[in-house]
Residue frames as a rotation matrix with the C-alpha (Angstrom) as fourth column:
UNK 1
-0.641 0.192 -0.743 -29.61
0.244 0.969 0.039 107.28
0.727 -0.156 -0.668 -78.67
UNK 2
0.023 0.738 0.674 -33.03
-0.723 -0.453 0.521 107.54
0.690 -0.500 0.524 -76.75
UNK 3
0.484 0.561 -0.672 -31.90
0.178 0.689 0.703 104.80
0.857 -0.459 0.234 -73.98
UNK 4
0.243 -0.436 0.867 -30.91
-0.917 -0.394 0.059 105.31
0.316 -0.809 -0.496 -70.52
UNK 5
-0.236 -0.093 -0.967 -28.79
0.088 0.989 -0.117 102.30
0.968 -0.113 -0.225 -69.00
UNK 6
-0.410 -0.191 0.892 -29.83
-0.868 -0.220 -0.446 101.30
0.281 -0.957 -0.076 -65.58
UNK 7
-0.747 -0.386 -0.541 -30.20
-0.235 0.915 -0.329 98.87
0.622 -0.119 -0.774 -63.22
UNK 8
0.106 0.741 0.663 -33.63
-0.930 -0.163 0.330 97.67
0.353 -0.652 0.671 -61.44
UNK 9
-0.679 -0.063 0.732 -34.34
-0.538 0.721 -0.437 94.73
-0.501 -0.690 -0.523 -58.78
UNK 10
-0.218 0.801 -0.558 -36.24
-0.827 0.152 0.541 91.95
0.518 0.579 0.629 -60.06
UNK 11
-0.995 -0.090 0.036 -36.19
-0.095 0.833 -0.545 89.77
0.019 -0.546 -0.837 -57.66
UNK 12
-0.518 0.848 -0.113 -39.76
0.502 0.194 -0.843 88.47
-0.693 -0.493 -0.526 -56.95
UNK 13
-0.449 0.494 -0.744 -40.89
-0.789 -0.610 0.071 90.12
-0.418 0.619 0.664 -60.40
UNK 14
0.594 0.566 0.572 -43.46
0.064 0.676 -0.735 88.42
-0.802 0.473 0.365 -62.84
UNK 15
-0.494 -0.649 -0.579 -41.59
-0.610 -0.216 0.762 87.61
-0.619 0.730 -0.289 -66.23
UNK 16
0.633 0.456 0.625 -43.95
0.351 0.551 -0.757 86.16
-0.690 0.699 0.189 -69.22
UNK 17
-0.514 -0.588 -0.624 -41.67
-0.725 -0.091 0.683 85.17
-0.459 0.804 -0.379 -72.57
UNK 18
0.763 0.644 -0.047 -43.47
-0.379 0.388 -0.840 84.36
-0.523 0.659 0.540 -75.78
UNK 19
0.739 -0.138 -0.659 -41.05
-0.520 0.506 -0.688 81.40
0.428 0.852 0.302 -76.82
UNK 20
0.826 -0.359 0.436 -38.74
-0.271 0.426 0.863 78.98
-0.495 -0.831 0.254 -76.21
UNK 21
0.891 -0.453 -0.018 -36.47
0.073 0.182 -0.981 79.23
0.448 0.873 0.195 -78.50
UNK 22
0.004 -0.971 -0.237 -32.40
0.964 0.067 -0.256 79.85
0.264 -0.228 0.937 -77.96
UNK 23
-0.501 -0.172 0.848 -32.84
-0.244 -0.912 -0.329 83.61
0.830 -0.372 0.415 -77.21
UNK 24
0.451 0.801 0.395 -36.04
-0.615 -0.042 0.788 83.28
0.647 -0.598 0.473 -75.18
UNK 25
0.626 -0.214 -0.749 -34.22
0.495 0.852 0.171 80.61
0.602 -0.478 0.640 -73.45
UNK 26
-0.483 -0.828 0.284 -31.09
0.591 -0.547 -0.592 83.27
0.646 -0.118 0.754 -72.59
UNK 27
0.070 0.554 0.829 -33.77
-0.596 -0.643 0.480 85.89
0.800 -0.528 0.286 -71.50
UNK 28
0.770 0.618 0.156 -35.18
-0.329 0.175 0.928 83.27
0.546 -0.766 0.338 -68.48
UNK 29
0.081 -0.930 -0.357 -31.80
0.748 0.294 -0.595 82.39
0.659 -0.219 0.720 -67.42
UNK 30
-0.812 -0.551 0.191 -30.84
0.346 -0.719 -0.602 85.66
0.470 -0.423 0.775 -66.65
UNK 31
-0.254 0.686 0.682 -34.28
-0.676 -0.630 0.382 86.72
0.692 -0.364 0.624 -64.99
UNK 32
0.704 0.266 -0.658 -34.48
0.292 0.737 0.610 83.21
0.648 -0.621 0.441 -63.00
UNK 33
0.205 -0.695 -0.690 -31.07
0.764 0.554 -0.331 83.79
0.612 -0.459 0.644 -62.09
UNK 34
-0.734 -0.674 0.078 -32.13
0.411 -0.533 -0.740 86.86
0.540 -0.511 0.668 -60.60
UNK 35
-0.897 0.439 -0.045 -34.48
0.004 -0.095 -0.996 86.11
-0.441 -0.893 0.083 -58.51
UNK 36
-0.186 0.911 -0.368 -37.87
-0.973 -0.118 0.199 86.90
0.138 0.395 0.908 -61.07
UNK 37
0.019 0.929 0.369 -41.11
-0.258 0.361 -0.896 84.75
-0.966 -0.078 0.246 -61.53
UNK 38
-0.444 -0.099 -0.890 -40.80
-0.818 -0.360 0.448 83.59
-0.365 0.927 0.079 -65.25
UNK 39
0.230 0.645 0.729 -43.65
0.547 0.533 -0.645 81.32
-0.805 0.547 -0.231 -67.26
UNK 40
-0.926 -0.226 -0.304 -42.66
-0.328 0.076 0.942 80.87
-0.190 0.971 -0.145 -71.23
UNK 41
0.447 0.866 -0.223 -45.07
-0.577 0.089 -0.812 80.53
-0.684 0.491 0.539 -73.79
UNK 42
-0.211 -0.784 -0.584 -43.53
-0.975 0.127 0.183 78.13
-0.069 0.608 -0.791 -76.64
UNK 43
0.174 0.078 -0.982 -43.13
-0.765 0.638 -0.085 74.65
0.619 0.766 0.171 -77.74
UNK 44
0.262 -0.577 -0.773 -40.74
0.634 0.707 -0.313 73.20
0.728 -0.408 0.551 -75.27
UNK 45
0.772 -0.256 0.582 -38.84
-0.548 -0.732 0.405 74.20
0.322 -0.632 -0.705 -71.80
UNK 46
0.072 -0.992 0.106 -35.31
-0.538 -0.128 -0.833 73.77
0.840 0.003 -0.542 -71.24
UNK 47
0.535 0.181 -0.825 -34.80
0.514 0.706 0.488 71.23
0.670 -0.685 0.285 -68.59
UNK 48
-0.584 -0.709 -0.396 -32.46
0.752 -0.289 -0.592 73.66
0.305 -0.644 0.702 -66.61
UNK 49
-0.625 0.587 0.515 -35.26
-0.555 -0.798 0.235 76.37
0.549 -0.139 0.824 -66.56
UNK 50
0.209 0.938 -0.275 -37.46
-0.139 0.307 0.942 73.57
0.968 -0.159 0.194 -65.36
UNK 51
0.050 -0.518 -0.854 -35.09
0.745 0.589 -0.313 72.91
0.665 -0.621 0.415 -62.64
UNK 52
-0.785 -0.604 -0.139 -34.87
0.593 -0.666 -0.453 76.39
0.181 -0.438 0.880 -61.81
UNK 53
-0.658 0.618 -0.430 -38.23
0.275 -0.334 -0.901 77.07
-0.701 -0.711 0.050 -61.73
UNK 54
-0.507 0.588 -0.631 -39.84
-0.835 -0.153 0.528 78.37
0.214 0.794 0.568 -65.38
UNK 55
-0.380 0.664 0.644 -42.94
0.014 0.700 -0.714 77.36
-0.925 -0.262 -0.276 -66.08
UNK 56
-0.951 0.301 0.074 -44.37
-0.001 -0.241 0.971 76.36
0.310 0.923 0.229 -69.76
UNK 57
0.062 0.983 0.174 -48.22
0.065 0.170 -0.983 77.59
-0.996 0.072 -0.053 -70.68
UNK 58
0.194 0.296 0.935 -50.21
0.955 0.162 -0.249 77.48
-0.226 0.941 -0.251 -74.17
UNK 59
-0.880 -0.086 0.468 -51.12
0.341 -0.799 0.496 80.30
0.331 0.596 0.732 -76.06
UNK 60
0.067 0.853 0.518 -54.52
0.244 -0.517 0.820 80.44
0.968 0.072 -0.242 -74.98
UNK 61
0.580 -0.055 -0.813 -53.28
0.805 -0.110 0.582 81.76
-0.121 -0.992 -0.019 -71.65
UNK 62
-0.332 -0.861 0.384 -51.48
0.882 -0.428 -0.196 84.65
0.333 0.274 0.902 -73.14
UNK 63
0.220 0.780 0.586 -54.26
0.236 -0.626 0.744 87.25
0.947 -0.026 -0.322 -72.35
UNK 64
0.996 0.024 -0.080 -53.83
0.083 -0.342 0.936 86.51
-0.005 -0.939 -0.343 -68.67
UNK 65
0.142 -0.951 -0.274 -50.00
0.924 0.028 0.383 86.24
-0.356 -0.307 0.883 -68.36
UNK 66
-0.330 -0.500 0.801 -49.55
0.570 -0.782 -0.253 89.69
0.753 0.373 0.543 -69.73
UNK 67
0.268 0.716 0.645 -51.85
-0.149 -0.630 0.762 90.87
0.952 -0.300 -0.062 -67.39
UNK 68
1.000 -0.015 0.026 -50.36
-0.019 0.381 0.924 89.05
-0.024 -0.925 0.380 -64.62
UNK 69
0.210 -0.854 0.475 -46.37
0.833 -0.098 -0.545 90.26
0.512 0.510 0.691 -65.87
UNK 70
0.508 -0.230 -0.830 -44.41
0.137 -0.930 0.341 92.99
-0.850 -0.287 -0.441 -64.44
UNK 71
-0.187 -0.656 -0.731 -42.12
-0.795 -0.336 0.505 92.42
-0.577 0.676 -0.458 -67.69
UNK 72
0.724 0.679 -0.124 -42.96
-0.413 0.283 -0.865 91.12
-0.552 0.678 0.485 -71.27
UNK 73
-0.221 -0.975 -0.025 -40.36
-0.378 0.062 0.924 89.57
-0.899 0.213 -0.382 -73.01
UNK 74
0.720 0.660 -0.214 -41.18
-0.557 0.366 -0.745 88.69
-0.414 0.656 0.631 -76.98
UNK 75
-0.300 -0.900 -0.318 -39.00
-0.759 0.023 0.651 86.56
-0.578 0.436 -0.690 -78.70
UNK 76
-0.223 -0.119 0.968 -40.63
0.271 0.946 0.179 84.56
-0.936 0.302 -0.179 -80.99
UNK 77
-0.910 -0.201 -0.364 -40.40
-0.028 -0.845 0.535 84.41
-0.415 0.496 0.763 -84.22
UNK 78
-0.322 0.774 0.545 -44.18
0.944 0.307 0.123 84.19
-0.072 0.554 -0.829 -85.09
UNK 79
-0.849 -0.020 0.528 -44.89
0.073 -0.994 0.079 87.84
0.523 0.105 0.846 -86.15
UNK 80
-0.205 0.813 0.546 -48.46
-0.419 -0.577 0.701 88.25
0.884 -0.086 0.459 -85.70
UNK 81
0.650 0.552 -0.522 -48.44
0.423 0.307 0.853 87.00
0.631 -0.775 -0.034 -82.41
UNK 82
-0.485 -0.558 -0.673 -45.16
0.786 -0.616 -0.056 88.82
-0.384 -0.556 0.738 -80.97
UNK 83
-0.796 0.307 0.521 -47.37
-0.109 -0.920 0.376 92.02
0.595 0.243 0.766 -82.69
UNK 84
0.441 0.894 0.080 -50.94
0.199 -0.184 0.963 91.17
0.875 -0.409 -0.259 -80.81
UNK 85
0.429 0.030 -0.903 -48.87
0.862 0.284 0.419 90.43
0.269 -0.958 0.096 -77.23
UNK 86
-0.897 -0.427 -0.114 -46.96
0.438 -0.892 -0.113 93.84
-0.054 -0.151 0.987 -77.73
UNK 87
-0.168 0.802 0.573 -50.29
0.225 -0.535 0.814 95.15
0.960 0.266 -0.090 -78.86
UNK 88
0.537 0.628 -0.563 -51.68
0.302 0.480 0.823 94.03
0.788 -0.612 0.069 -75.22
UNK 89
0.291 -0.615 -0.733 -48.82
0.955 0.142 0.260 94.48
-0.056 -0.775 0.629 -72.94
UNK 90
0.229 -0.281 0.932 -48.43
0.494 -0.791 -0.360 98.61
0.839 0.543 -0.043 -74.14
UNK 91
0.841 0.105 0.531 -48.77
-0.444 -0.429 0.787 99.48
0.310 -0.897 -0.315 -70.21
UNK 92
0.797 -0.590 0.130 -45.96
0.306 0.580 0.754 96.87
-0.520 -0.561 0.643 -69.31
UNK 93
0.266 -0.849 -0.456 -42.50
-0.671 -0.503 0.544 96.80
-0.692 0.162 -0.704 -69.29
UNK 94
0.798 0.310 0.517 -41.60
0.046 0.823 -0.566 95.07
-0.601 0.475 0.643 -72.46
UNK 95
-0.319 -0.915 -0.247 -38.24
-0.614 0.001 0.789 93.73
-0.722 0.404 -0.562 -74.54
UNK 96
0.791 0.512 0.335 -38.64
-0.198 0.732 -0.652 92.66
-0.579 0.449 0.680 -77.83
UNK 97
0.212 -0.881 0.424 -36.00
0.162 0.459 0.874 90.50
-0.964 -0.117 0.240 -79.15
UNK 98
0.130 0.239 0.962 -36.98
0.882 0.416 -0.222 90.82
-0.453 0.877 -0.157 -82.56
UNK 99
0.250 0.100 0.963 -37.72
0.352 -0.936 0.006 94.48
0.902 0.338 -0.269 -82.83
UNK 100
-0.344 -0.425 -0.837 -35.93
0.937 -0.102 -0.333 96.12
0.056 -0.899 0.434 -80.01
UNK 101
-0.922 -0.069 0.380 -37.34
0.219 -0.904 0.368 99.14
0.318 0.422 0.849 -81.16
UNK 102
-0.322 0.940 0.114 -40.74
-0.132 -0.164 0.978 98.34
0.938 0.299 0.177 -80.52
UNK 103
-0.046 -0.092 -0.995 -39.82
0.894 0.440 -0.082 97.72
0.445 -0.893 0.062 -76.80
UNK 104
0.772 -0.274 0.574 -39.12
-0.477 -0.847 0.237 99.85
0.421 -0.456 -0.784 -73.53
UNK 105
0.684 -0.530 0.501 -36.69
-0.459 0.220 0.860 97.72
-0.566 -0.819 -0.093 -72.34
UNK 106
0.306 -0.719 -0.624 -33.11
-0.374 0.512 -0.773 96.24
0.875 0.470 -0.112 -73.79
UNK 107
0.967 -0.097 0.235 -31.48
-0.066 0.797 0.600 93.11
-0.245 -0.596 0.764 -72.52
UNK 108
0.481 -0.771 -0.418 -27.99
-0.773 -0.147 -0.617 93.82
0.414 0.620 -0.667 -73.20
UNK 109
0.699 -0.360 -0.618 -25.17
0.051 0.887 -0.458 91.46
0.714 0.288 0.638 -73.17
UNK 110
0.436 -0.614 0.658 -23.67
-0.606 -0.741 -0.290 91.04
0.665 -0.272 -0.695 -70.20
UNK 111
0.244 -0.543 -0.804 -21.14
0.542 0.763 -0.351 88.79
0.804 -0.350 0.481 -68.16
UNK 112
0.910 -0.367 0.195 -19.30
-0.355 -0.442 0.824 89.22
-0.216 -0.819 -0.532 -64.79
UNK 113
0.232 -0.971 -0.058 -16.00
-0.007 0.058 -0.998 89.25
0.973 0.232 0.006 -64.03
UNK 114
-0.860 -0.396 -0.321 -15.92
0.251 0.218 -0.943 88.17
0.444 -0.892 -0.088 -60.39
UNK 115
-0.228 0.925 -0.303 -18.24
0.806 0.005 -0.592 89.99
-0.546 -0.379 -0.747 -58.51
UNK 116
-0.600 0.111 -0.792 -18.58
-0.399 -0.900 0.176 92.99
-0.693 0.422 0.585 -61.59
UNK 117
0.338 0.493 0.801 -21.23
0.773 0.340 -0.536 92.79
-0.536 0.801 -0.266 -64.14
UNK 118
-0.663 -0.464 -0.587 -20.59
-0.231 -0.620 0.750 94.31
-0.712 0.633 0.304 -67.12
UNK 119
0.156 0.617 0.771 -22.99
0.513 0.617 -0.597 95.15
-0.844 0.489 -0.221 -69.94
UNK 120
-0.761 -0.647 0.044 -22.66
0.314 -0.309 0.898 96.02
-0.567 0.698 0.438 -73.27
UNK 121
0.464 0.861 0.208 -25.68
0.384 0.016 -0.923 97.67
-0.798 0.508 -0.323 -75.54
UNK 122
-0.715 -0.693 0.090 -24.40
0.458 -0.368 0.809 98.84
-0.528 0.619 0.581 -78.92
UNK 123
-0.547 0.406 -0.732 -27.79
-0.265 -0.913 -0.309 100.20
-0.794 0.025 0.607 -79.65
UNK 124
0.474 0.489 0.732 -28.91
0.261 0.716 -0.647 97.16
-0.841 0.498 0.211 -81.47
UNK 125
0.566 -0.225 -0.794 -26.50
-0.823 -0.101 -0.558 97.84
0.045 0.969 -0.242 -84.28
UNK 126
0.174 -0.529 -0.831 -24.13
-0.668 0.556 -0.494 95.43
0.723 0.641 -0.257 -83.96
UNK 127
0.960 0.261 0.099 -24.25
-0.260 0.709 0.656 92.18
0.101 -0.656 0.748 -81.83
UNK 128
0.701 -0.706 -0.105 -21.37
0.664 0.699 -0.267 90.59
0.262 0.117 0.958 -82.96
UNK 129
0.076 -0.579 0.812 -19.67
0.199 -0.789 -0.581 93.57
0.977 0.206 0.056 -82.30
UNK 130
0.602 0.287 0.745 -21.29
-0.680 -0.306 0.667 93.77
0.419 -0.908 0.011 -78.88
UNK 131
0.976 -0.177 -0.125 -19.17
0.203 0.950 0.238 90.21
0.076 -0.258 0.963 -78.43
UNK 132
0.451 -0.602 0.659 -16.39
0.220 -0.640 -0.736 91.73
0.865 0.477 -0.156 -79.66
UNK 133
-0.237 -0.173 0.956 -15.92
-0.488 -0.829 -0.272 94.13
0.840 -0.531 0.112 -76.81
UNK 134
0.892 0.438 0.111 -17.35
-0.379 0.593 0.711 91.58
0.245 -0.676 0.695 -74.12
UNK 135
0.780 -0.547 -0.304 -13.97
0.515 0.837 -0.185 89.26
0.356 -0.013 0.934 -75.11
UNK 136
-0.062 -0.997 0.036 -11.64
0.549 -0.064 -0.834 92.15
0.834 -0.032 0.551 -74.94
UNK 137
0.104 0.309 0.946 -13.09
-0.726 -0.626 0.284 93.57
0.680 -0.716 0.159 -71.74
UNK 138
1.000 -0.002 0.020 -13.13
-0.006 0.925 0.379 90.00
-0.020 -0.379 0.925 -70.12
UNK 139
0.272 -0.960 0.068 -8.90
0.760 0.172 -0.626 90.11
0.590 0.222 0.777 -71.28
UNK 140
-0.462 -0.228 0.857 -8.31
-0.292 -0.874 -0.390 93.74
0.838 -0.430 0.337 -69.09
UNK 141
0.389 0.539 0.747 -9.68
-0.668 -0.394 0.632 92.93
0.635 -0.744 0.207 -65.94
UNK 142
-0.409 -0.875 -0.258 -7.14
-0.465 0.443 -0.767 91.25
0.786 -0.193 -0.588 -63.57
UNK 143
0.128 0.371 -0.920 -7.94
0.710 0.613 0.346 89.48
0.692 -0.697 -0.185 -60.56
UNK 144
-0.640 -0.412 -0.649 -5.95
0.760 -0.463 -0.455 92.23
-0.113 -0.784 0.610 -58.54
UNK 145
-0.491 0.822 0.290 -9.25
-0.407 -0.510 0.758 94.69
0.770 0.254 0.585 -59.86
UNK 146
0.230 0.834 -0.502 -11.47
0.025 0.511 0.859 92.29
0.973 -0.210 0.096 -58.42
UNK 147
-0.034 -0.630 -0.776 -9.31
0.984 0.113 -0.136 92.25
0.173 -0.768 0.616 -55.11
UNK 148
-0.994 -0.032 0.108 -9.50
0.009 -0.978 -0.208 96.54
0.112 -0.206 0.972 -55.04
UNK 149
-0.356 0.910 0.212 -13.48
-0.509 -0.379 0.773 96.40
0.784 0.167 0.598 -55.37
UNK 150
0.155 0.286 -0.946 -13.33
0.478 0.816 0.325 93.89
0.864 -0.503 -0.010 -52.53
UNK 151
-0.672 -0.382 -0.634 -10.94
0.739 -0.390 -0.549 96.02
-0.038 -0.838 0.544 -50.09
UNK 152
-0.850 0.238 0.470 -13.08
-0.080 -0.940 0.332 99.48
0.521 0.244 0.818 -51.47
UNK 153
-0.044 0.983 -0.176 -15.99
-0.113 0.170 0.979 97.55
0.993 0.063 0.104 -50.26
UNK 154
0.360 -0.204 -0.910 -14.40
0.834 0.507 0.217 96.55
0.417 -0.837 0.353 -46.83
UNK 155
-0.823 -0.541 -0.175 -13.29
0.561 -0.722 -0.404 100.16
0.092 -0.431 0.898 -46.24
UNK 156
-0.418 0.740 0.526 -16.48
-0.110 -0.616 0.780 101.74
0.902 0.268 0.339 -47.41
UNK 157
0.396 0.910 -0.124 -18.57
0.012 0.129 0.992 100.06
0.918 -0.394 0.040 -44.27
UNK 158
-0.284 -0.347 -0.894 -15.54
0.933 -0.316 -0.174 100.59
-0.222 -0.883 0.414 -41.59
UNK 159
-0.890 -0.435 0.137 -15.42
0.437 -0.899 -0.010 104.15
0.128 0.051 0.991 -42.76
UNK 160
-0.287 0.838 0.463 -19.58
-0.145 -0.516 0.844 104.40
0.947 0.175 0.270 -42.18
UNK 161
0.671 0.444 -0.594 -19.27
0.662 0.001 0.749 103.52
0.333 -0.896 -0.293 -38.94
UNK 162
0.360 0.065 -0.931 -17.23
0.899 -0.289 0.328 105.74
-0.247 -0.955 -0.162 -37.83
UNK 163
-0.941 -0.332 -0.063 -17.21
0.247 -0.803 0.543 109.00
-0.230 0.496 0.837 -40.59
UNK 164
0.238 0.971 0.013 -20.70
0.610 -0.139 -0.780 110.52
-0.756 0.193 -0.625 -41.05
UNK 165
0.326 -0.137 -0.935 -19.23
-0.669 -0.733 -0.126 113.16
-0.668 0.666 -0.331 -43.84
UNK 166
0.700 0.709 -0.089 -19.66
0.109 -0.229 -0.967 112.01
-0.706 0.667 -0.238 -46.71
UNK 167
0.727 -0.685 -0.048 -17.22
-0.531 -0.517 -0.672 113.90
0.435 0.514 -0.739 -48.49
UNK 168
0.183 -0.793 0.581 -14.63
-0.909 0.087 0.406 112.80
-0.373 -0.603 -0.705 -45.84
UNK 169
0.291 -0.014 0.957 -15.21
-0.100 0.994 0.045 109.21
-0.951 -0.109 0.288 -46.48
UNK 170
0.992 0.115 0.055 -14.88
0.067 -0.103 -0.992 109.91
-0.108 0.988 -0.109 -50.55
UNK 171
0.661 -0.750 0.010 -11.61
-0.616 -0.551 -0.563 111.54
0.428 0.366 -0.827 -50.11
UNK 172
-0.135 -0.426 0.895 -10.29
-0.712 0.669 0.211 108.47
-0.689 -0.609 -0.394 -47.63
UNK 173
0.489 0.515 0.705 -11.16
-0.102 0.836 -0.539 106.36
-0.867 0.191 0.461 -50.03
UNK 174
0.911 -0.411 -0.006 -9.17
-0.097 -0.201 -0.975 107.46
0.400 0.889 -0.223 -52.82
UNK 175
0.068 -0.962 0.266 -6.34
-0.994 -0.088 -0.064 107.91
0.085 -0.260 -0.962 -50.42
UNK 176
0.007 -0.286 0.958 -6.60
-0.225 0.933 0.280 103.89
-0.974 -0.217 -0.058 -49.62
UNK 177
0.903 0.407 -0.134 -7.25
-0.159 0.027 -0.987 103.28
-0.398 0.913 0.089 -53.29
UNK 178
0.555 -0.817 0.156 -3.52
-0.579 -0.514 -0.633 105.20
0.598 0.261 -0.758 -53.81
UNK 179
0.633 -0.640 0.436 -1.90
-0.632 -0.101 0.768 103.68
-0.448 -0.762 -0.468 -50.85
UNK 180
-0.193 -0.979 0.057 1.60
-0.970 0.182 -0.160 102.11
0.146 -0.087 -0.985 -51.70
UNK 181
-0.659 -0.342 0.670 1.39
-0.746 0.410 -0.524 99.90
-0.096 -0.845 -0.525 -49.26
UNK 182
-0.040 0.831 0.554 -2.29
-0.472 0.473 -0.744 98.15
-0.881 -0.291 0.373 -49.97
UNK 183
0.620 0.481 -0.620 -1.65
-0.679 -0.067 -0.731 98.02
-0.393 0.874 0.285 -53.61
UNK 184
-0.362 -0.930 0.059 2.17
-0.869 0.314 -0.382 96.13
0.337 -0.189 -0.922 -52.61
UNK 185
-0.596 0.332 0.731 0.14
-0.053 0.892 -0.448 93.22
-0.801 -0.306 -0.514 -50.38
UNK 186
0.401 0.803 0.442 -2.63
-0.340 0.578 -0.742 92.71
-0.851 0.147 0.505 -53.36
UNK 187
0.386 -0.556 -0.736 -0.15
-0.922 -0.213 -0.323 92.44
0.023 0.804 -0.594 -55.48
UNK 188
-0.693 -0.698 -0.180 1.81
-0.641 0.711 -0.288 89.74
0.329 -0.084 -0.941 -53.43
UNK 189
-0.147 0.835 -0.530 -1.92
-0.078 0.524 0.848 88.08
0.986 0.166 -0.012 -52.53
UNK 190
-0.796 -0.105 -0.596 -1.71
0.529 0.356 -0.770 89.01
0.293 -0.928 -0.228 -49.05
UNK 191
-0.161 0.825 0.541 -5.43
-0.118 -0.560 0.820 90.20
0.980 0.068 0.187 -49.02
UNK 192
0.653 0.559 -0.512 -5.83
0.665 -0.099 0.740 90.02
0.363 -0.824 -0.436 -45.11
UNK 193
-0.281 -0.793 -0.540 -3.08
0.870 -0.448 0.204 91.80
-0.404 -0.413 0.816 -44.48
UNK 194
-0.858 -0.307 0.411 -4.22
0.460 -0.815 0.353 94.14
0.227 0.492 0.840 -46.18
UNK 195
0.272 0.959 0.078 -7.66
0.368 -0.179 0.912 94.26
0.889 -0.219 -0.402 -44.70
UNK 196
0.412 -0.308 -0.858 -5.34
0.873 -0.136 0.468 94.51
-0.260 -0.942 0.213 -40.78
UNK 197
-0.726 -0.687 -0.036 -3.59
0.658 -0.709 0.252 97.92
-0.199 0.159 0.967 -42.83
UNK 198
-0.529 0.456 0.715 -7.01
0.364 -0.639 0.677 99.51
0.767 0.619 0.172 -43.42
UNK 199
0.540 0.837 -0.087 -8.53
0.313 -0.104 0.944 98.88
0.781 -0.537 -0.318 -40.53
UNK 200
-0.138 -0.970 -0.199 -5.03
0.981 -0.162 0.107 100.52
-0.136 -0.180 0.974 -38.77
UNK 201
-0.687 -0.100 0.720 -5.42
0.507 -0.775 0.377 103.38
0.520 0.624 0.583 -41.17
UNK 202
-0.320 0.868 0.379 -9.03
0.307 -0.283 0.909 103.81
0.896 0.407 -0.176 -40.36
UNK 203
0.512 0.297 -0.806 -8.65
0.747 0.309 0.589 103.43
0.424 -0.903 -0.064 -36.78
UNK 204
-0.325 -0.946 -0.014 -5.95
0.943 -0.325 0.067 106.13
-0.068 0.008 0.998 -36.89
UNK 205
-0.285 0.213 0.935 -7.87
0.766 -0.536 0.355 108.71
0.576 0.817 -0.010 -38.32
């Protein structure tokens, strides 16, 4: 597999999508709802995109909106026009829904689970498959998870003010991670208490 997964900021990006269809629609969701710039090309515009900001142009504005894009999104299904705007957009970053292949970029499927995202790419072989694995990932992840990535996060920034190593702070972390004692209160839902046992610990050190 020639993709690398990673994560980039889009806040305040440009986002042009050729269509308005039920993908294309999915695509500006997730790029409104993080923060991007997004104008559809297409028939119609979702009244929740309108609410949230998407804007609909024609077609005969496609020329500039690619040009004025940080990211291309194609999803319609008129070939020879998702082929000219890929044609056009070769410098940009660009997902095509249709042919993922013919992109640089994949929109995988992904959900949160509190404050975790989780995505799934199967490599465009198998969507339904890609659902699959969403549902039973979504069934394994407990609340008391979500509750450890909360405390990890509340130790991490006591333990930068007052550990400059690195390393040190890695290994302290695992040791709260392990503790008994923290893993006994998120259990029983006493999550401040357990925040008054870290900052104890941390103060100890």
């Amino acid at each position: 597999m020639n993709w690398t997964s990673i994560y980039f900021k889009t806040e305040n990006s440009n986002v042009f999508i050729l269509g308005t269809g039920e993908v294309a629609t999915r695509r500006a969701h997730k790029f409104l709802d993080h923060g991007a710039n997004v104008v559809l090309v297409g028939n119609h515009l979702d009244n929740q995109l309108k609410q949230k900001g998407a804007t609909l142009k024609n077609s005969s504005e496609i020329d500039k909106l690619v040009e004025w894009a940080d990211i291309v999104v194609i999803a319609s299904g008129d070939v020879e026009l998702s082929d000219y705007v890929s044609k056009i957009a070769s410098d940009k970053l660009i997902n095509r829904a249709d042919y993922p292949e013919k992109g640089n970029v994949i929109v995988p499927n992904s959900f949160y689970v509190g404050d975790v995202e989780i995505s799934i790419f199967t490599g465009s072989k198998s969507p339904l498959i890609s659902k699959y694995l969403r549902k039973k990932i979504q069934s394994i992840i407990t609340e008391e998870d979500i509750v450890k990535i909360k405390l990890q996060d509340y130790s991490r920034k006591l333990l930068k003010n007052t550990i400059d190593n690195q390393k040190t702070r890695k290994e302290l972390l695992y040791k709260l991670f392990n503790d008994e004692t923290i893993n006994d209160l998120i259990k029983q839902g006493n999550v401040q208490e357990a925040k008054v046992y870290i900052e104890n610990f941390i103060s100890n050190i």
